[in-house]
C-alpha positions as CSV (number, residue, x, y, z in Angstrom):
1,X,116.2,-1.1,32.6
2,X,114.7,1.9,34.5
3,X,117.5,3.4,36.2
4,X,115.3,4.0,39.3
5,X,114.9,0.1,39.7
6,X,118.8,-0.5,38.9
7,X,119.6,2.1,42.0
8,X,116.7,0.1,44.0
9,X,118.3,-3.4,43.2
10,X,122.3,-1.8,43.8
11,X,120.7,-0.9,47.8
12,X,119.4,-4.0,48.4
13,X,122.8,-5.8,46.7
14,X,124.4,-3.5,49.6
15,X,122.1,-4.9,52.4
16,X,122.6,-8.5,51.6
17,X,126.5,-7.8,51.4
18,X,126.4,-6.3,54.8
19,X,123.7,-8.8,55.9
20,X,125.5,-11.8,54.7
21,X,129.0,-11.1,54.4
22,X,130.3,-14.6,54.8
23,X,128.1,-15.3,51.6
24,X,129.3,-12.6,49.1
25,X,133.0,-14.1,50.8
26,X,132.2,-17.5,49.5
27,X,130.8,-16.4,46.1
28,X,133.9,-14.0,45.8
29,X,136.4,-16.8,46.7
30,X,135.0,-19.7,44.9
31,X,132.4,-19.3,42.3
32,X,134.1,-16.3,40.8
33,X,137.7,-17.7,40.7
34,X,136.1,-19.6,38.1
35,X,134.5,-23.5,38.4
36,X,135.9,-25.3,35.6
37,X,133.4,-27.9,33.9
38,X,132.9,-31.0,36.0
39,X,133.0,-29.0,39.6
40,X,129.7,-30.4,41.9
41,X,128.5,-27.4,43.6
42,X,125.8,-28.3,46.4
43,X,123.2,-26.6,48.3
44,X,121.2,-26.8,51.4
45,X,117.8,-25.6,52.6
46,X,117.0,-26.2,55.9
47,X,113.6,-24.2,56.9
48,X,112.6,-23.5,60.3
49,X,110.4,-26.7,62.0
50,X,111.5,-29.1,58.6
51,X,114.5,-31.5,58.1
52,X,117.4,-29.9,55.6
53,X,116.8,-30.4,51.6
54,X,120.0,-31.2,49.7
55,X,120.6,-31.3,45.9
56,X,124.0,-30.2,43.9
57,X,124.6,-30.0,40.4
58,X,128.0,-30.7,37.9
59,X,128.9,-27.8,36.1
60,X,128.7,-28.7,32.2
61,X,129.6,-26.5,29.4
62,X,126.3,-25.1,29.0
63,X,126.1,-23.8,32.9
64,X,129.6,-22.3,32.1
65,X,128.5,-20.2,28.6
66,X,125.2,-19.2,30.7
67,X,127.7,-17.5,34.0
68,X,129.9,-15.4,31.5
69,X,127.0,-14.0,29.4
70,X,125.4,-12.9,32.7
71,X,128.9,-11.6,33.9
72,X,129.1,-9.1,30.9
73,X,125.4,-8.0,31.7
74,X,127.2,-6.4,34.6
75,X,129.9,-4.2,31.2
């Protein structure tokens, strides 16, 4: 990866972590403590003027092997 895009995508992780600090808090606590296989983990969308979109998965096996392999993109 071009290192000017890996300094471009570091600022903007920096301006969602000050943007959204109760996000990057959540993600910190929860996802990376580790989600064993069988967790539901659910999201909501709720745009401005529309009614809230909900879906959630379970974490299988597969979802698992996919989170550490992009974890060790990060070594």
């Amino acid at each position: 990866m071009n290192p000017a895009n890996v300094f471009k995508l570091m600022q903007m992780k920096k301006k969602f972590e000050h943007n959204h600090p109760k996000a990057v808090s959540f993600v910190q606590r929860v996802l990376l403590s580790g989600l064993p296989e069988g967790s539901v983990v659910e999201m909501s969308v709720t745009k401005p003027g529309e009614d809230k979109v909900t879906t959630n998965i379970r974490v299988t096996a597969d979802d698992l092997e996919m989170m550490e392999e992009l974890k060790n993109l990060n070594h």
